[in-house]
C-alpha positions as CSV (number, residue, x, y, z in Angstrom):
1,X,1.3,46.5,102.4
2,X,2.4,46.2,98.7
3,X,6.0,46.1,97.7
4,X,7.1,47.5,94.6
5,X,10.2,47.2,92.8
6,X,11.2,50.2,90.4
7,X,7.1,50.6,89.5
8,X,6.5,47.4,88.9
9,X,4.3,45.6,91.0
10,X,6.0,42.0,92.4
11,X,2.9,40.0,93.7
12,X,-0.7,40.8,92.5
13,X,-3.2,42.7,94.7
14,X,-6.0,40.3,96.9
15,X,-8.4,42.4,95.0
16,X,-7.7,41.9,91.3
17,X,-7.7,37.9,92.5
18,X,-11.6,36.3,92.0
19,X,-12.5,35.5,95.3
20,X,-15.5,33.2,93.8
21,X,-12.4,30.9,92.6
22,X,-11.0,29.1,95.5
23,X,-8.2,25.9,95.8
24,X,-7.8,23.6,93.4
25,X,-10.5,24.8,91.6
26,X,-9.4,27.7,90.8
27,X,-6.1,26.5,89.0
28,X,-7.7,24.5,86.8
29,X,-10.3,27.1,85.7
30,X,-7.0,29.1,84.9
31,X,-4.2,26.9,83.6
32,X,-0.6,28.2,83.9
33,X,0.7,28.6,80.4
34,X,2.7,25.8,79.1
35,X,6.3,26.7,79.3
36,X,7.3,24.4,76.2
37,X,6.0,26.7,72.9
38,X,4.3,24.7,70.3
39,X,6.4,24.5,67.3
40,X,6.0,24.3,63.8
41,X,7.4,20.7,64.0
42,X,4.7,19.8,66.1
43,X,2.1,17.0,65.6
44,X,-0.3,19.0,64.8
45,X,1.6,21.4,62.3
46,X,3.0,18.3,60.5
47,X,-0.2,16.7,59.8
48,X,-1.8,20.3,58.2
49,X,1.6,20.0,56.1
50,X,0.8,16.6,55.2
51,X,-2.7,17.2,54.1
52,X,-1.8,20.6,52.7
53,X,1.1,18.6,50.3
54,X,-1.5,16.2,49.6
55,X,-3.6,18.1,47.9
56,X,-1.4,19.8,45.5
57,X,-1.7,19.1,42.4
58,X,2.0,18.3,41.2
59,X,1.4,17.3,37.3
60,X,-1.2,19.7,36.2
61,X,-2.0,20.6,32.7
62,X,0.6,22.6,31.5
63,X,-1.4,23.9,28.4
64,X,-3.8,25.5,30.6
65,X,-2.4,28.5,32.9
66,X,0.7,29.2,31.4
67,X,2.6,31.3,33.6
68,X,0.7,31.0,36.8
69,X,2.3,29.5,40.3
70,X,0.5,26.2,39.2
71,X,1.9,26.1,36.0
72,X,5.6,26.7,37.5
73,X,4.9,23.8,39.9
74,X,4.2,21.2,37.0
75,X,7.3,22.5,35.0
76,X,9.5,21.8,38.2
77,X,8.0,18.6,38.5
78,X,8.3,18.0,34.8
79,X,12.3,19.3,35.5
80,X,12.5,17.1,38.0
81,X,11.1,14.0,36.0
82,X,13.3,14.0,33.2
83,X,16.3,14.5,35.2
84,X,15.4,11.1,36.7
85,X,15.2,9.7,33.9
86,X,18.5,11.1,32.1
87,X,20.4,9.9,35.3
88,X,18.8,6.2,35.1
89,X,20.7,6.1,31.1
90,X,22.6,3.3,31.1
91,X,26.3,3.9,29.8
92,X,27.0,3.4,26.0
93,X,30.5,2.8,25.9
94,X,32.2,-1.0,25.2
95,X,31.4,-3.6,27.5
96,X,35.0,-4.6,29.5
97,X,35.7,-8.2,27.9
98,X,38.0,-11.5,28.7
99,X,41.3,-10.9,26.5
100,X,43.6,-13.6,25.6
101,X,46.9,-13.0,25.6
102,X,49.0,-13.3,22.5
103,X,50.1,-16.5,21.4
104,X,54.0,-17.0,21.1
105,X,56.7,-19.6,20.9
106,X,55.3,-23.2,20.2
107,X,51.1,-22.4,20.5
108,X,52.1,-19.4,18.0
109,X,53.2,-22.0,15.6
110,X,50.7,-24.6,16.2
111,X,48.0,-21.8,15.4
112,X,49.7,-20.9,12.3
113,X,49.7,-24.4,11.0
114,X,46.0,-24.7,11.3
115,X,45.4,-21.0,9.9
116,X,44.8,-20.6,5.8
117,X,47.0,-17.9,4.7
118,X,48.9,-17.2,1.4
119,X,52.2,-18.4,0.7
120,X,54.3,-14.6,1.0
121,X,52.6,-14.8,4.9
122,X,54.3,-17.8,5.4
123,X,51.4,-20.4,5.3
124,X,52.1,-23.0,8.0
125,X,55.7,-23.2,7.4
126,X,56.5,-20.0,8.8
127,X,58.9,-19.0,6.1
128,X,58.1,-16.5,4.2
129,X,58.4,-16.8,-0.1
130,X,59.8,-14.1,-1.7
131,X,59.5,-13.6,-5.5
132,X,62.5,-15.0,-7.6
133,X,64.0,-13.4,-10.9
134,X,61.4,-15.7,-13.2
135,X,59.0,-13.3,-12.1
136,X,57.8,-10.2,-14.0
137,X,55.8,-7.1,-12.8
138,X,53.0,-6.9,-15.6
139,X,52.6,-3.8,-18.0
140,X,49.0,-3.6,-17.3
141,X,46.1,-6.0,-16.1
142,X,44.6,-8.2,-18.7
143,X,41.1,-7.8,-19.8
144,X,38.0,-10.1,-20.1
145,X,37.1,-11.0,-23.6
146,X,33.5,-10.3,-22.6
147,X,31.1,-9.8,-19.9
148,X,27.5,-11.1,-19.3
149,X,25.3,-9.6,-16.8
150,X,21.6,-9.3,-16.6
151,X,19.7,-5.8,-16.7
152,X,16.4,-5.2,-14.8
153,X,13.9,-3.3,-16.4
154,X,12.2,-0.7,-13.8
155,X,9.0,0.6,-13.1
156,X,8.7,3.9,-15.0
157,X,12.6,3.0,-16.6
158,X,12.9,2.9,-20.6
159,X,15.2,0.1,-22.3
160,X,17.5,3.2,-23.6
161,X,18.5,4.1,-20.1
162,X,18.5,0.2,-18.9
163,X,21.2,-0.8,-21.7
164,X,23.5,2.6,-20.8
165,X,23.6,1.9,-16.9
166,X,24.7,-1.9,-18.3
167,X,27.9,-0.5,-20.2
168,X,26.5,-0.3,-23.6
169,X,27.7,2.8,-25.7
170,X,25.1,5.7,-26.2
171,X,24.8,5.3,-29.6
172,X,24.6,1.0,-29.6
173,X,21.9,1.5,-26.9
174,X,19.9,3.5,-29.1
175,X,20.1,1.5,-32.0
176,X,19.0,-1.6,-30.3
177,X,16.2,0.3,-28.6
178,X,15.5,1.3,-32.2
179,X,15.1,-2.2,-33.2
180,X,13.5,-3.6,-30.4
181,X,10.4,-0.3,-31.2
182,X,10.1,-2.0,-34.1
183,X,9.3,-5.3,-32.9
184,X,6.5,-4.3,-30.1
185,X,5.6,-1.6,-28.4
186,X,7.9,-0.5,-25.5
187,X,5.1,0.0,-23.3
188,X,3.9,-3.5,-23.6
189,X,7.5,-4.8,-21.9
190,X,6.7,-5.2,-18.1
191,X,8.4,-3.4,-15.5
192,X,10.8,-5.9,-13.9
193,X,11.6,-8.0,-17.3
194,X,15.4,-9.7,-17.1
195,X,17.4,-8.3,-19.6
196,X,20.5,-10.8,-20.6
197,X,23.6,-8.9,-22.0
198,X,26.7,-9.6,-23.3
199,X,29.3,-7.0,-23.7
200,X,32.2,-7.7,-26.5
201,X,35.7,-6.8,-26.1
202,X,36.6,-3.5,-26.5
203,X,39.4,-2.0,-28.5
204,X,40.7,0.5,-26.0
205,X,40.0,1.5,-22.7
206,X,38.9,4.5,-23.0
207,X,36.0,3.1,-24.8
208,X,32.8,1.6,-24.0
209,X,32.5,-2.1,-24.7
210,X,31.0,-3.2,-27.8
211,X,27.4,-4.8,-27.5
212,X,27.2,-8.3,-29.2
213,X,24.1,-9.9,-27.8
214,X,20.8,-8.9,-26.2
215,X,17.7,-11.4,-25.1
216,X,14.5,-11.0,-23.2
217,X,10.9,-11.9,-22.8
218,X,9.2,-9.0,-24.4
219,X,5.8,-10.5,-24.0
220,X,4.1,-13.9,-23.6
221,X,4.3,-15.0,-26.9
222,X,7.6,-13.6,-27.6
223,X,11.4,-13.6,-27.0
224,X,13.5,-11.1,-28.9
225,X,17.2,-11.6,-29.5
226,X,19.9,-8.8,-30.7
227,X,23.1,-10.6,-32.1
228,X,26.0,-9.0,-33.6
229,X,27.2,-9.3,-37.1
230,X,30.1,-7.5,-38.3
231,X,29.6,-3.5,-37.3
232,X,26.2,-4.2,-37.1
233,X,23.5,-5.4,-34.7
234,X,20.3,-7.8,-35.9
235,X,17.3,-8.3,-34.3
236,X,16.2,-11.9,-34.1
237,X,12.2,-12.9,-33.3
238,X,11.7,-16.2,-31.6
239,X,7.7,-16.5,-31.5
240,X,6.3,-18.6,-28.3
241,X,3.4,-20.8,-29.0
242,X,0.9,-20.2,-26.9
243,X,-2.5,-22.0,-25.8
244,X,-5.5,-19.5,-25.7
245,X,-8.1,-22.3,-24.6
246,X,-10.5,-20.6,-21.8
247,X,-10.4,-22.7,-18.4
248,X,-13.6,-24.1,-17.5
249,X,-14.6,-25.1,-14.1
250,X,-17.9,-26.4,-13.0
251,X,-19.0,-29.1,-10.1
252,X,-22.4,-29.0,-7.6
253,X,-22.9,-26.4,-5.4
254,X,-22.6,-29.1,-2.0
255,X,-23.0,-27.3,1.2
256,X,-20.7,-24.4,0.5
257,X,-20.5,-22.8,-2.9
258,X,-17.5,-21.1,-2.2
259,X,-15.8,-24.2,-0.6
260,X,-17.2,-26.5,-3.6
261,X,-15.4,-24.3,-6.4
262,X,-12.2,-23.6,-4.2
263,X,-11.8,-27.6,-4.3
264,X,-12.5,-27.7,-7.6
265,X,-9.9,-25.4,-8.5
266,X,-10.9,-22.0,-8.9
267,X,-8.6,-19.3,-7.4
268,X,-9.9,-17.4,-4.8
269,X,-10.4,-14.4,-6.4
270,X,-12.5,-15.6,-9.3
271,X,-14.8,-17.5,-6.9
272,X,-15.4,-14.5,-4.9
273,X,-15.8,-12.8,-8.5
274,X,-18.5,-15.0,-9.5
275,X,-20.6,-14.9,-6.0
276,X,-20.7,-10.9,-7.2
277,X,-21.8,-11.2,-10.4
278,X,-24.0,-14.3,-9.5
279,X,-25.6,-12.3,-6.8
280,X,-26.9,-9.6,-9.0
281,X,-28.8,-12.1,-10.4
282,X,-30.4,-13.9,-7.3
283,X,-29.8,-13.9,-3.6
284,X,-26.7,-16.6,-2.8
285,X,-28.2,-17.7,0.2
286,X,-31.8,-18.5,-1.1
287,X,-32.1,-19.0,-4.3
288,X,-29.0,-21.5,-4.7
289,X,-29.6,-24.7,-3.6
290,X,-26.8,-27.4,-2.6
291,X,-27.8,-29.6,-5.9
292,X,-27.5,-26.8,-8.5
293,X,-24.4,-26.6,-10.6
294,X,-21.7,-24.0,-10.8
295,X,-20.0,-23.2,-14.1
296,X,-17.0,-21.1,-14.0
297,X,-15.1,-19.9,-17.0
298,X,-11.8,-17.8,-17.2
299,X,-9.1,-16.5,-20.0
300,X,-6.4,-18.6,-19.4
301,X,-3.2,-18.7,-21.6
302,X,-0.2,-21.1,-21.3
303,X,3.3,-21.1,-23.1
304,X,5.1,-23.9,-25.0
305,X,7.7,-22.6,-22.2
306,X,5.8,-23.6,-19.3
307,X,4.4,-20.6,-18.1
308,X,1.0,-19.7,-17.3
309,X,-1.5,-16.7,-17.3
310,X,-4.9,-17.1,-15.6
311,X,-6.7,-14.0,-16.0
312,X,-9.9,-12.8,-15.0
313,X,-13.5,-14.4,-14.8
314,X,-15.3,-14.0,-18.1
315,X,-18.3,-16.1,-17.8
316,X,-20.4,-17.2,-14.7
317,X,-23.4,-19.3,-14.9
318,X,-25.5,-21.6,-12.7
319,X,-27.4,-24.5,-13.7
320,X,-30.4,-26.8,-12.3
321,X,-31.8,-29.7,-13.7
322,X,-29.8,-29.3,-16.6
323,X,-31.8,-26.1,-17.1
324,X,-29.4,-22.8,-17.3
325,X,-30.4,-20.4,-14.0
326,X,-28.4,-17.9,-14.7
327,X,-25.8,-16.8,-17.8
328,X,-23.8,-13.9,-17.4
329,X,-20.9,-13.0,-19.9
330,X,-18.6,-10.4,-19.5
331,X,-19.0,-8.3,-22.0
332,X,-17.0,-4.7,-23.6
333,X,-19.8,-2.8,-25.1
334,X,-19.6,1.4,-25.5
335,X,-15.8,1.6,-24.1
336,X,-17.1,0.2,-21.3
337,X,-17.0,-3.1,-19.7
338,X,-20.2,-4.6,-18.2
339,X,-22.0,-8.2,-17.3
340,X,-24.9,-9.3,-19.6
341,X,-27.0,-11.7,-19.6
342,X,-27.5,-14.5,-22.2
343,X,-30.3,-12.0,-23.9
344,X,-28.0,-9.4,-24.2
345,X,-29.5,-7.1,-21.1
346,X,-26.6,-5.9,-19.3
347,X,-27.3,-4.3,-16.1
348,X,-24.5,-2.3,-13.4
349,X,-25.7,-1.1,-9.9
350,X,-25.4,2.8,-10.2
351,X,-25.9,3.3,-6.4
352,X,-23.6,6.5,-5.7
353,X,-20.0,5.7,-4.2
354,X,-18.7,7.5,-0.7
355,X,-16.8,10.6,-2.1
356,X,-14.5,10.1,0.8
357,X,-13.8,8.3,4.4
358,X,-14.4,10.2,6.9
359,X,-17.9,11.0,8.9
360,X,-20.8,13.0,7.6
361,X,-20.8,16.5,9.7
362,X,-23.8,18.1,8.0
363,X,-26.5,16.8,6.6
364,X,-28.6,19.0,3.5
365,X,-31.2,21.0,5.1
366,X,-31.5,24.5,6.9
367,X,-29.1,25.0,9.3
368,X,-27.0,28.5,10.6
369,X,-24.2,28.9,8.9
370,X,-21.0,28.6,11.0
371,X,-19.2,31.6,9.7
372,X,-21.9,33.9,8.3
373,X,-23.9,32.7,11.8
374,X,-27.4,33.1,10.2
375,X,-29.9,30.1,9.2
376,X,-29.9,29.0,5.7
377,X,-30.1,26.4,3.1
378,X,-27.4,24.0,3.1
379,X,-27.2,22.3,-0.3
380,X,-25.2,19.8,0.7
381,X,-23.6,17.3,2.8
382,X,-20.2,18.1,4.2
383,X,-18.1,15.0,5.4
384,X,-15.0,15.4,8.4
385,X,-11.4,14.4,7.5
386,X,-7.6,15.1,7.8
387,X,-6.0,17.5,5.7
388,X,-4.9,16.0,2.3
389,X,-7.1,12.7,3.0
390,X,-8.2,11.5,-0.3
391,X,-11.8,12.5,-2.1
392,X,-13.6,9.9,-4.8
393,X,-16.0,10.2,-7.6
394,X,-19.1,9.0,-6.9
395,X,-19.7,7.5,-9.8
396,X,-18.6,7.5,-13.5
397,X,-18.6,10.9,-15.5
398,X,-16.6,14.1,-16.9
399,X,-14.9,17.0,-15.1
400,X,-16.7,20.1,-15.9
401,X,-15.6,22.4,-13.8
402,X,-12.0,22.2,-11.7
403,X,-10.6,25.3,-10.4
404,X,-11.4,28.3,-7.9
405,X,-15.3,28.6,-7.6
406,X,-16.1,31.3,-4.7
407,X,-16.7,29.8,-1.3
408,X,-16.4,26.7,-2.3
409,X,-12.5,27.3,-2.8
410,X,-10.8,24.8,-4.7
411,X,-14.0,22.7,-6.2
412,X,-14.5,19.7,-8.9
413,X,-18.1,19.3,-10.8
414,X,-18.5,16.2,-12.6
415,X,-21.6,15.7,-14.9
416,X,-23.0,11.7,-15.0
417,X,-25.3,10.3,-16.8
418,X,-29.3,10.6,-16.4
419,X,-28.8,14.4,-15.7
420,X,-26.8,13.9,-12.3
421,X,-23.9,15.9,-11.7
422,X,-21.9,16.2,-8.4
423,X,-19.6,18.9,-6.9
424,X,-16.8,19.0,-4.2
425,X,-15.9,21.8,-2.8
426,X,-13.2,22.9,0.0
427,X,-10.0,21.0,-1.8
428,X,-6.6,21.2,-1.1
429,X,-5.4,20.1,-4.3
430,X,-7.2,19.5,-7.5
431,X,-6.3,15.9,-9.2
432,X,-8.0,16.0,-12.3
433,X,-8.1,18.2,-15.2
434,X,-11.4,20.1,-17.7
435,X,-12.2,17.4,-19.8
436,X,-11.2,14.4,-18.4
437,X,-13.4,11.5,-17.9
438,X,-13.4,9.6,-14.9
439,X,-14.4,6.2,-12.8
440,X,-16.0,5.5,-10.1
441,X,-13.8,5.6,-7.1
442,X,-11.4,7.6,-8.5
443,X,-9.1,10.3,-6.7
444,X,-10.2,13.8,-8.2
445,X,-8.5,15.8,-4.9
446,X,-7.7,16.1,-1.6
447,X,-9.8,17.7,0.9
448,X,-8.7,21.3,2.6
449,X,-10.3,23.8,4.1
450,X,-10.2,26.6,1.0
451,X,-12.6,29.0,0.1
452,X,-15.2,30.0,3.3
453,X,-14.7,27.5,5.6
454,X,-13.4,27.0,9.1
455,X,-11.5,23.7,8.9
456,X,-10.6,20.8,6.2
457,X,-13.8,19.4,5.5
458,X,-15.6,18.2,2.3
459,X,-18.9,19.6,1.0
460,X,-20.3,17.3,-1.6
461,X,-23.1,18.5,-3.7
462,X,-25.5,16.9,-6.3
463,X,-27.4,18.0,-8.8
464,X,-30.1,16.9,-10.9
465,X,-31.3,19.1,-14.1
466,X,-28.7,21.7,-12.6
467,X,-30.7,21.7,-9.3
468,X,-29.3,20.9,-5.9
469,X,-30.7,17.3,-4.4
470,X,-30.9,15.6,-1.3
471,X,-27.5,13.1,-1.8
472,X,-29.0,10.7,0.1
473,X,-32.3,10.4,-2.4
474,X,-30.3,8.7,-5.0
475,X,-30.1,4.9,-5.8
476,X,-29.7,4.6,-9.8
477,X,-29.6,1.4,-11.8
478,X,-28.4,1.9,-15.3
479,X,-29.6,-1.1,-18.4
480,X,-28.3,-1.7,-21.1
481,X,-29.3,-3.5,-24.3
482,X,-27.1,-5.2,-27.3
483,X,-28.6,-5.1,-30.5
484,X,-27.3,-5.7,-34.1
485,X,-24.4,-7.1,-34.9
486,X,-23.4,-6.6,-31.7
487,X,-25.7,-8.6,-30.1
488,X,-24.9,-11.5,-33.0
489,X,-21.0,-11.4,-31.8
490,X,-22.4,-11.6,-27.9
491,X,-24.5,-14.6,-28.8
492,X,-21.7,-16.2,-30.9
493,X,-18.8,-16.0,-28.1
494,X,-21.3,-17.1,-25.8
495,X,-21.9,-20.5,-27.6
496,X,-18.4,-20.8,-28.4
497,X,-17.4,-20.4,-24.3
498,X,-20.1,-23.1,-23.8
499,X,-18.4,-25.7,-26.1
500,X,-15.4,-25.6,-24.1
501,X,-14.8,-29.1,-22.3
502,X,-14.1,-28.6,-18.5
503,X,-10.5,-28.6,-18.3
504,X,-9.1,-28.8,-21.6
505,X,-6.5,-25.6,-21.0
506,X,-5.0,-28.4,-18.4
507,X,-4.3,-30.7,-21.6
508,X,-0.6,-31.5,-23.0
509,X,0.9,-28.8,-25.1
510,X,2.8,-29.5,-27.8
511,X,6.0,-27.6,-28.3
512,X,5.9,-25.4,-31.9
513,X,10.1,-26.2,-32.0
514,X,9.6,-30.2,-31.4
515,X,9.6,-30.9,-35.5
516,X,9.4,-34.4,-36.6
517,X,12.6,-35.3,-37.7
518,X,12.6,-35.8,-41.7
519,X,12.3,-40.1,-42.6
520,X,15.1,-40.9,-44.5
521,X,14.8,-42.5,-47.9
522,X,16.6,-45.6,-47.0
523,X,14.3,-46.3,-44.2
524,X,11.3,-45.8,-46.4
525,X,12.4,-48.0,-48.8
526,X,13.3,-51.0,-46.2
527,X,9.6,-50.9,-44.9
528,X,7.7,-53.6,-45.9
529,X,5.0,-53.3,-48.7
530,X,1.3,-53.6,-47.7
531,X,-0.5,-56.6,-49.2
């Protein structure tokens, strides 16, 4: 018999249970549901969450994406980031420090004895002094008689503008600067020269103070001196005696060359000065031995004031055995200044400079063009760089060309000697002129990326007979050869630079204003008579 309750059946039917299944069995084949629900707190759920958070990416690039869930999820950690760190600020404001209290009564007075303080504060009495009828209120301030100050002479400044900014009138200041023309150039004074100036009295305030003396160092072998007499100003010239004697070094090689003529006095720069022009000549490390003998010459000038002026290395020679190795003089020939031997051959390395810094991109050859994006020839080398990094001439020459030129953009051509020439093309700015002649290493632009080209970038060019060459093909050495008179003068300073005794610019100068005092007569006439 089944039982029913409203149609719905309360116990199942013997058939619909598997009679195969039987006891114990049979409940664990079929497991009652659990009656507790798995949640999502559950073990299981929270270790997918874990490994699921784990693997999110929470700082990703946020240049790549923009917009995309990922990208929102590094901006909120970026958010999140920088709030930290704006809330870990320290606070600014003034640090909460002991204060004493105010002193009063007895310690009051005690401080106030040990204090320094003018007499109408009371001083260390405590009374204060009040003015009595002797004393006057003054009509107006008085005025200095005169003023000295010393004046700096700028870099790029002119004396005019120096003596104005000092207080001297507009039209005293260019009278003086007017005399001072006279005297030596204004371009010979050196930037940073001390200026001493005396400014007179004036006659009413409303003027400009009256220039009454002047004095500086104008050059090495002169002071200058502007006095005042009467209405007018007079320039005074106080020559300097000065000691032109070259400085001559020499002493044996030893073990070091460099250490050997560092001891023996040679500044640093000269000695490394001579290695150069001594190794044009020979190889340092062979062909000098540790007996040889280095001889060393520079311009050297000295004042009857004490100062001194070593200038630059003008001769550099090397002997053995009391035979010369080596004789090189420096020597101006053509406008330009090159090393010759004691024959008179002068020779300078012509090897092709770096026009700039940075890498070489492209090499000359074939190649596909990266705009035009077909193969062909490349007639130069192009080198990488930052925009506005400096670009160099190779070598010595004159601007030809310096302006727009096609695809090259903004572009310098500068024609050497031998039939070379070189271009550069691509500029940003241009920073020489048509015309103008140039050195070696110097700044003729900037590099860019004008013209057809994809990004700042030099292309260097060289030609030879007007034809484009391989940059890397060319290692020049240019001779030259003194003849005439020319060579006479050479040979002449030579053998005057070799008569100089080691170390006689180190000898006692005698001052030009130490005169002998005139003898008087009465003392010549007490001398006693020679037999």
């Amino acid at each position: 018999m089944n039982l029913h309750h409203q149609g719905v059946g309360l116990f199942k039917s013997i058939d619909d249970i598997d009679m195969q299944v039987q006891g114990s069995a049979a409940i664990a084949a079929n497991p009652l549901p659990s009656a507790i629900p798995e949640t999502i707190f559950s073990r299981k759920n929270l270790a997918e969450w874990r490994e699921y958070l784990s693997e999110l990416d929470w700082v990703p690039d946020l240049g790549v994406d923009i917009g995309s869930p990922t990208w929102f999820r590094g901006l909120v950690t970026l958010t999140a980031l920088c709030g930290f760190a704006i809330s870990c600020l320290p606070d600014f404001g003034p640090i909460a420090g002991h204060r004493a209290d105010p002193l009063s009564g007895f310690r009051a007075d005690q401080a106030r004895s040990q204090m320094i303080a003018p007499l109408a504060y009371g001083s260390d009495t405590g009374i204060r002094m009040a003015a009595t009828d002797a004393v006057r209120p003054l009509a107006e301030s008085p005025e200095r008689p005169s003023i000295e100050l010393v004046a700096t002479l700028g870099r790029g400044d002119s004396l005019r503008r120096v003596l104005q900014r000092a207080g001297v009138a507009s039209d005293e200041a260019a009278q003086a600067n007017d005399l001072i023309s006279g005297a030596v150039s204004l371009g010979d004074i050196k930037p940073g020269t001390k200026i001493d100036v005396v400014l007179g009295r004036r006659p009413a305030k409303n003027q400009a103070r009256p220039l009454d003396q002047l004095a500086f160092r104008a050059r090495f072998d002169l002071n200058l001196e502007i006095l005042r007499d009467g209405s007018q100003l007079k320039l005074n010239r106080k020559p300097i005696l000065v000691d032109d004697t070259p400085l001559r070094i020499k002493g044996t090689v030893g073990s070091s060359l460099y250490r050997s003529a560092r001891a023996a006095g040679a500044p640093a720069d000269a000695v490394q000065k001579y290695l150069q022009v001594i190794g044009s000549k020979m190889s340092v490390s062979r062909d000098i031995r540790s007996t040889d003998e280095f001889d060393i010459i520079l311009s050297y000038r000295r004042a009857e004031t004490g100062e001194v002026e070593v200038g630059d290395l003008i001769y550099a020679g090397l002997e053995r055995g009391g035979k010369a190795q080596a004789q090189m003089l420096r020597w101006q020939s053509g406008g330009r200044t090159n090393w010759f031997e004691a024959s008179g051959v002068g020779q300078s390395n012509g090897e092709l400079a770096r026009p700039t810094n940075g890498r070489i991109t492209s090499n000359y050859g074939m190649r596909r063009h990266p705009i035009l994006r077909y193969k062909r020839m490349h007639s130069g080398m192009d080198f990488g760089g930052g925009y506005g990094a400096p670009i160099y001439a190779v070598t010595d020459g004159k601007v030809v060309h310096a302006g727009r030129k096609g695809g090259f953009g903004n572009y310098v051509r500068l024609q050497h000697s031998g039939g070379l020439a070189s271009g550069y093309g691509h500029m940003s700015r241009i920073a020489v002129s048509n015309g103008r002649r140039v050195r070696k290493g110097q700044i003729i632009g900037y590099i860019g990326s004008t013209g057809l080209s994809t990004g700042p970038h030099l292309h260097y060019e060289l030609y030879r007979g007007g034809r484009t060459i391989n940059p890397r093909s060319v290692k020049f050495v240019e001779r030259a050869q003194l003849g005439g008179r020319e060579l006479r003068n050479f040979k002449g300073e030579l053998q005057k630079l070799q008569r100089v005794e080691p170390g006689a610019a180190l000898t006692t100068l005698k001052s030009a204003s130490a005169h002998a005092e005139p003898e008087r007569e009465i003392n010549r006439l007490n001398k006693p008579l020679k037999s």
